[in-house]
Residue, then its C-alpha position, 0 to 999 in steps of 0.5 A: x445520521x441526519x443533523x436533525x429532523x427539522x434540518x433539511x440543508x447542510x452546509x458542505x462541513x454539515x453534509x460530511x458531518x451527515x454521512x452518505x446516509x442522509x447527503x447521498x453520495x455526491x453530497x457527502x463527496x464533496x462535503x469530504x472534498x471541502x474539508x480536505x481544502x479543494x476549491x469546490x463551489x459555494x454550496x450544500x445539500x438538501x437532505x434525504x430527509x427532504x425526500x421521505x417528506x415530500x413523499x409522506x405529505x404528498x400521499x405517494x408511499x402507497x404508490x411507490x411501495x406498490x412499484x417496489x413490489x410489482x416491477x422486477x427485472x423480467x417486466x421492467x419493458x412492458x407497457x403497463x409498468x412503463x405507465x406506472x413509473x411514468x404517472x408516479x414521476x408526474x405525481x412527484x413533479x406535480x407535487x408540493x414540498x413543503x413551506x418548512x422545507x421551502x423556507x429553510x431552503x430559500x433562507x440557506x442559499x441567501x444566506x451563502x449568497x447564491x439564491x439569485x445565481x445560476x445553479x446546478x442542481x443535482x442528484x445525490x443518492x444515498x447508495x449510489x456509490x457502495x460498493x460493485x455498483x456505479x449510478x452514474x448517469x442514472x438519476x438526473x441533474x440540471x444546470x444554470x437553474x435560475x430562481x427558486x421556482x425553477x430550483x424547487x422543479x429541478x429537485x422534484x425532477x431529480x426525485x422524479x428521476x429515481x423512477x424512470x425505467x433505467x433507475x428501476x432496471x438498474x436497481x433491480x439488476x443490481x439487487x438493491x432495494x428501492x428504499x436504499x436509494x433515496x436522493x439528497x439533492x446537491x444545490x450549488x452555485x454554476x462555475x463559469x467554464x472555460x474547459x471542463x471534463x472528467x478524471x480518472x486515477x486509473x484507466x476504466x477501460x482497461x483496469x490499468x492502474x499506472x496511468x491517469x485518463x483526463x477528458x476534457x472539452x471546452x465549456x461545461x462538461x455536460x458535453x463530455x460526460x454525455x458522450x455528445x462529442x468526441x473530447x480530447x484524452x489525456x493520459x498520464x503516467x503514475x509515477x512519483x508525479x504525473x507525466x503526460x504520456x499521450x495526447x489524443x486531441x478530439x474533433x470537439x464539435x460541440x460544447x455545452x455552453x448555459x442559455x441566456x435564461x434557464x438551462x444549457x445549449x450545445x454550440x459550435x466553438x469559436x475557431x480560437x478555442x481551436x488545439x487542445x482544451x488544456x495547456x500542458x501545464x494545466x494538464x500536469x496540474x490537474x494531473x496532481x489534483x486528481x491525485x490528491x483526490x486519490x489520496x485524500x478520498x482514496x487512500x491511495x487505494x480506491x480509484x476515483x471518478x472526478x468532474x472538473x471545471x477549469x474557470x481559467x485561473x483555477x480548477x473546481x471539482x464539482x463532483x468525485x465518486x469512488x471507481x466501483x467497478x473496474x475491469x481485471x487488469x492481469x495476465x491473459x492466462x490467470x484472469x479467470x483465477x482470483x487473485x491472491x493477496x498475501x502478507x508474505x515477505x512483507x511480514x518481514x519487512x513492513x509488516x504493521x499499518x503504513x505510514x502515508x508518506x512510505x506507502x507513497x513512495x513504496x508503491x511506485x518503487x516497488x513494482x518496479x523492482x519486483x519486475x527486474x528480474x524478468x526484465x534481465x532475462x528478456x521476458x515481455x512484462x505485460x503493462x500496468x499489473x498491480x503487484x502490491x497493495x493496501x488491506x487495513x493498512x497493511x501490505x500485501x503481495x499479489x501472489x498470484x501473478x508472483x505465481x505465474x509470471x515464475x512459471x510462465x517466465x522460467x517454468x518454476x512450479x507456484x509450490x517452488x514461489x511459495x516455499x522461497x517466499x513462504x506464507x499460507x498461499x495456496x498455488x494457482x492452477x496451470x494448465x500446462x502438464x510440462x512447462x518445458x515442453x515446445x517453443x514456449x518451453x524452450x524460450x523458458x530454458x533459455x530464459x533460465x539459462x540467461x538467469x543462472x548466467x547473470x546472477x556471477x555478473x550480478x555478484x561481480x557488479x555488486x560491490x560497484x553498486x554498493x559502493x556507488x550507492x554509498x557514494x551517493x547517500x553520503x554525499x546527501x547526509x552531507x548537505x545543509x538541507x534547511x538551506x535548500x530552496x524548493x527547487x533543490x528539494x525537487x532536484x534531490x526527490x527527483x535523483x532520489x527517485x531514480x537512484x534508489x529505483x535503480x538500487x531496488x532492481x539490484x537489491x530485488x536481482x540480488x534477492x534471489x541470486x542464492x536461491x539457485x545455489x541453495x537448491x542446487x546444494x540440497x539437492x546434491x546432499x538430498x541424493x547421499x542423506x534422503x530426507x536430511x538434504x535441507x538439513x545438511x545444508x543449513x548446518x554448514x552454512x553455519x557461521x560460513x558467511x559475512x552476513x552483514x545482519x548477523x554482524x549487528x549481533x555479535x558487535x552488541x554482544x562485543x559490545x556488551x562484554x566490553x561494557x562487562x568490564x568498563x567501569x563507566x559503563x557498567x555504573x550507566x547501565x547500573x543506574x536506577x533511573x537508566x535513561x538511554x539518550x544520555x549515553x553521549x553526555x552519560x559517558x566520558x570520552x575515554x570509555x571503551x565502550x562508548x568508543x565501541x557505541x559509536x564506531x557501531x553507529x558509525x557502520x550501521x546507526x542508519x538501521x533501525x526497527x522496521x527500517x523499511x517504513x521512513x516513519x521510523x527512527x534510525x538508531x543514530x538518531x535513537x540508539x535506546x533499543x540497542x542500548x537496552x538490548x547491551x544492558x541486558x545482556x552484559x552479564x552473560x554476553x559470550x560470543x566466543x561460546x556462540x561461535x565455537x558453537x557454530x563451528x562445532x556444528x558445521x564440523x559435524x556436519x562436514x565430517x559426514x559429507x567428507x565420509x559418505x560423498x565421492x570426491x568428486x561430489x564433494x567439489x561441487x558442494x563445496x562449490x554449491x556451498x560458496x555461491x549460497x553463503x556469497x548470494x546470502x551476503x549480497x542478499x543481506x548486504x543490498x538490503x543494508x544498503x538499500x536503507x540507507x537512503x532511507x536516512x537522508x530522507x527522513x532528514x529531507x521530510x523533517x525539514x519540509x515538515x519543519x516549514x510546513x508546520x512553521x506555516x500551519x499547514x501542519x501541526x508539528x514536523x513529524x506530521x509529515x509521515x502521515x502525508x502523500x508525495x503528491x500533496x507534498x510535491x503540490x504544495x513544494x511545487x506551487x500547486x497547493x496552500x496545503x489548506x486542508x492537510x492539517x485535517x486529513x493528518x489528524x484523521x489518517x493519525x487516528x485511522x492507523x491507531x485503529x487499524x493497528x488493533x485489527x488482527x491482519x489476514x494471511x490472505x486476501x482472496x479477490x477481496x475476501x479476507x482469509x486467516x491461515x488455519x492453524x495447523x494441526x498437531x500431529x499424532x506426536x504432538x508436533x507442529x510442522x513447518x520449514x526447518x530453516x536453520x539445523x539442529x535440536x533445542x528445546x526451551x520455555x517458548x516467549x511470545x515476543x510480537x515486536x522487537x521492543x517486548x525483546x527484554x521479555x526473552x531471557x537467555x535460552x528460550x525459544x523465540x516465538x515471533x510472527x516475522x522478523x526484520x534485521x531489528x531482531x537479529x540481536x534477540x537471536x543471540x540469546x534464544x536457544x532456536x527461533x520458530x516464526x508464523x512465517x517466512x521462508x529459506x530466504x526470508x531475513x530471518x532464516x539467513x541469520x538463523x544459519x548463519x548463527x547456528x540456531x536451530x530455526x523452523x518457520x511458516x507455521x500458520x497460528x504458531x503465536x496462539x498455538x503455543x502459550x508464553x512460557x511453554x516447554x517446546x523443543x524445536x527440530x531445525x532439522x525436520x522442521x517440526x515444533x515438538x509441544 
């Protein structure tokens, strides 16, 4: 919305305020820009409304409404229409604006003190920069414009230029209205240019997203935004920082330089300016510049176009603008496919709106993780794939390249990807009838046979690594982080960086290393038991393993029997006002149970409720959620009953397969049967110890909040969360005064509040949002899903969406839940089966429902509104059905 009907000029605060609507693109652009502290030049925006004004007083409506109606695209050439826009843009340039708007204007710029100055007087219209369509280059702009006659020329011409045959052709192409696009005028004061080009967050070319693509040339950069000469490139690699990668030093001929009145003329370069335009550190810094403007204009998602002055001590954005159209970058055979976006697996994990500074940090780490698998095995990665990305906020997994590179890699169907990984997805299409067929099939075998061989030298290594990981990050809680300086700060990110990336290879390789035994295992049982394979499995697998989640569990449960029957404890946890964080002080030192508290914090205290987001607390810093959980569950805690339960069932279980299998057969699902229950403890193991360091972070964030809010960057310490590592790392490294971040923090705050509301889809469909279709009962009023967990239990269901509602579910229920992390593992002690909208037989949740013994079904799409709270279900871990 317009200020006001008589307010034609917005200062840059103003122009934000204003909106696209009424400062254009550029205009509210760089209003953003001014907010969020970057050096941008003295300045403003002559508004939309200026246009519509000047158009009405000068009589033109009649005449640029008759050209809304007779040019289409398929005229556009013929000399006629090119008469018709050519008269209608010697009208506007012939035409008056008016005194009020003069008057405004000229009292605007003397008042910010640049009426006498060179100035760049640009367009800026209102729908250049939606979506799928990119007006760059298509309306015009003009540089050192002196005095007000001549500024008063440029925006008539700048108006004029919304009808030039390309705008029209442009429009027309892309189906947007000519009354969409009305241009503001920016209006500001010409930066003295020593170099100046354009940046890119991405490469335009190409569409890969882990490389920074910098242009640049001595003088304005008019030389390098036209194409007149041939700049230098600069790329950069996206990690935790930019790096420089390569340089390719243009001829740069020519550089575009202001004439001594009015306009710009192209000269040759003195032989000094010969080499490179920028310095290496100048490129660096530009680098992080351009990635703050990824964050702050981006979300760290929306790639951005950004022009650039560099004036020899400091760099000015004179322009940003979203990048609307890039180009596909993914593997050769799905291109033609749409991508598919799916929340799977990180339901489990990260399933709620990211905090800033955790999806900084994820998805540089993840992606890399997420292809070490392949990388083990010698399969060639193609270069800079996007594997994971932001919708609302929230995660999401590109499945469709998950999809093909386990095909293309080991010959696994997409339908095996999907089930391992669970979710709603559907499958993409492959051509190939049989995926081990020819050279490409026989590199596939080989491939296969190199994994199932180094997933026993993945598990031999694997206690090595844990250990060496442990090593580290207790190390790091040992040190006085509020002594260090900036330098060690950058030390510690830079080592963390590389340890913890390492670590998630092992953590990811690990992942996956019981799946093939797993299957193996069905397999095998499938063949004497048709149709109860799965379940055959998962009964034995109940209580077979040392699952390091399912430990939390029983230890609460431990817990809760010895508070039972200490004195101290049960008067704490018996009090009216029961306060949790009093337990320390609460509780004297000679309490069995606080002994027991605090042997348990010792081991696992750097858990928590969704770990994997550093915003959240670890419960040795906040042990409320378990201390709730023991207080509600001390009068009936009996893990004795839990694990004679658990032995009961997989007696039965091995009483049948000891009855109907040949010995031989028997060996090797014993066999079979080791290397899943080993591959599911490493599996849960790695994740334990992949959060680790998680906790000497939020340590390292907190102190760098605590300066930053001591300086009134911030405004208090937490503030941090909601900050990008590359505005951190710029202002820890020097490049920033962080003016500006307050504001962002506060709007980023308010951002997550809102999305959390938002109801997540299952799938993002190119970029559609898709909800998986609840799934139908069936004629015997069931609902069907993955049975994960054996056996029959039925009880009232408790919709429980977070592990904080736990208090909800009572002993015997039924457990109801969209996903679930280690953080749920002590509500499944007291339900008598688990059923959850998704997940698959890897999935946290399945593990630790086997391991328990608890009948289990996941990925049933809809389940929490197909099943009211408080309802009578019975739950077939067997079949995996859900009976209503």
């Amino acid at each position: 919305m317009e200020k006001s009907c008589t307010a034609f000029f917005f200062s840059w605060p103003e122009a934000f305020q204003a909106g696209v609507e009424a400062a254009g693109g550029k205009g509210w652009n760089l209003g953003r820009l001014e907010r969020y502290g970057f050096k941008i030049p003295v300045g403003g925006v002559l508004a939309a409304g200026a246009y519509r004004s000047f158009i009405e007083e000068n009589n033109l409506l009649e005449a640029t409404g008759e050209i809304a109606q007779s040019v289409s695209i398929g005229n556009i050439g013929e000399r006629e229409i090119e008469d018709k826009l050519f008269l209608i843009r010697e009208k506007i340039k012939s035409g008056t604006i008016s005194t009020t708007i003069r008057e405004e204007l000229v009292s605007k710029l003397k008042s910010i003190g640049i009426l006498d100055k060179p100035l760049a007087v640009r367009s800026s219209a209102t729908a250049e920069d939606a979506a799928g369509t990119s007006f760059a280059g298509i309306h015009d702009s003009f540089l050192n414009v002196r005095g007000l006659d001549n500024i008063l020329s440029a925006i008539k011409s700048c108006y004029a230029s919304l009808w030039t045959p390309r705008a029209v052709a442009y429009r027309r192409k892309m189906s947007v209205k000519d009354d969409d696009v009305i241009p503001a005028v920016v209006v500001m004061e010409m930066v003295e240019a020593k170099a100046a080009g354009v940046g890119f967050t991405c490469d335009p070319r190409t569409g890969r997203e882990d490389v920074m693509v910098i242009s640049a040339n001595f003088g304005l950069g008019e030389s390098v935004v036209s194409g007149a000469v041939e700049p230098d490139e600069y790329r950069l690699r996206l990690g935790y920082w930019p790096e420089i990668k390569e340089k390719i030093i243009g001829r740069k001929e020519r550089m575009t330089v202001p004439r001594e009145n009015v306009g710009t003329v192209s000269v040759q370069p003195a032989e000094s300016m010969a080499g490179q335009a920028l310095s290496d550190e100048n490129i660096i810094k530009l680098g992080f510049l351009i990635l703050r403007v990824f964050e702050a204009l981006g979300s760290g998602e929306q790639h951005q176009d950004i022009e650039w002055v560099f004036s020899g001590s400091e760099f000015i954005l004179v322009q940003a603008r979203p990048v609307t159209a890039l180009p596909k970058c993914t593997c050769a055979e799905i291109k033609d496919q749409p991508d598919i976006w799916s929340n799977v697996n990180f339901r489990d994990a990260i399933p709620f709106v990211q905090s800033t500074l955790n999806w900084s940090i994820n998805k540089i780490g993840l992606p890399g993780a997420l292809q070490s698998p392949f990388q083990s095995v010698g399969y060639h990665m193609p270069q800079g794939l996007r594997y994971i990305r932001l919708y609302q906020g929230r995660a999401y997994l590109n499945l469709s390249l998950q999809q093909w590179l386990w095909y293309d890699a080991l010959g696994l169907a997409p339908r095996k990807t999907n089930d391992s990984l669970g979710g709603h997805q559907p499958e993409i299409k492959i051509n190939e009838k049989k995926p081990y067929a020819g050279v490409r099939g026989l590199k596939r075998i080989g491939r296969m046979l190199k994994l199932l061989m180094a997933i026993p030298k993945a598990k031999r290594r694997a206690r090595e690594s844990f250990a060496n990981y442990n090593d580290y990050t207790a190390n790091l809680l040992k040190k006085d982080f509020k002594s260090f300086t900036n330098e060690q700060f950058i030390h510690t990110f830079i080592t963390n960086a590389k340890v913890s990336t390492e670590f998630a290879a092992v953590f990811f390789f690990l992942g996956i290393s019981s799946a093939p035994p797993h299957t193996m295992l069905v397999n095998t049982l499938e063949k004497y038991f048709p149709r109860k394979g799965n379940a055959m499995a998962n009964a034995i697998m109940a209580g077979g393993a040392d699952i390091t989640s399912a430990q939390h569990g029983y230890r609460l449960m431990e817990m809760a029997e010895i508070a039972r029957s200490d004195v101290d404890a049960r008067r704490f946890f018996s009090a009216e006002l029961f306060d949790p964080l009093l337990w320390d002080r609460g509780l004297p030192d000679n309490s069995p149970f606080k002994q027991s508290l605090r042997n348990f914090l010792a081991e696992y205290g750097h858990r928590g409720i969704y770990e994997c987001d550093i915003i959240n607390p670890r419960w040795r810093e906040d042990p409320s959620y378990l201390l709730h959980i023991i207080r509600s569950t001390v009068e009936i805690a009996d893990t004795g009953a839990i694990k004679a339960r658990q032995k009961e069932k997989a007696d039965r279980a091995w009483r049948e397969i000891n009855q109907k299998l040949p010995w031989h057969r028997r060996v090797q699902v014993k066999s079979w049967w080791k290397q899943a229950l080993k591959g599911a403890e490493l599996r849960e193991m790695a994740k334990s110890v992949l959060v680790k360091l998680y906790e000497p972070g939020r340590m390292i964030y907190q102190e760098i909040g605590q300066r930053l809010a001591e300086r009134g960057i911030i405004e208090e310490p937490n503030d941090i969360y909601h900050c990008a590592l590359t505005e951190i790392f710029s202002i820890v490294w020097g490049y920033w005064d962080g003016m500006g971040l307050a504001v962002l923090v506060a709007e980023r705050r308010a951002g997550m509040k809102e999305m959390e509301d938002l109801s997540p889809p299952d799938l993002i469909i190119d970029e559609a949002p898709h909800f998986a279709e609840p799934t139908n009962l069936s004629p015997d009023n069931a609902l069907a899903g993955m049975g994960v967990a054996a056996g029959r239990a039925s009880g009232a269901a408790r919709l429980i969406h977070h592990p904080d509602e736990g208090g909800k579910l009572l002993a015997g229920d039924v457990l109801v839940a969209p996903s679930t992390d280690p953080a749920w593992t002590p509500l499944f002690l007291r339900a008598s089966a688990i059923v959850m909208e998704s997940g698959g037989f890897l999935s946290h949740g399945s593990i630790v429902a086997r391991e328990y013994g608890i009948p289990a079904v996941v990925n049933i799409p809809g389940v929490m509104k197909l099943i009211d709270d408080h309802q009578l279900i019975a739950v077939d871990g067997d079949a995996g059905k859900v009976y209503l």
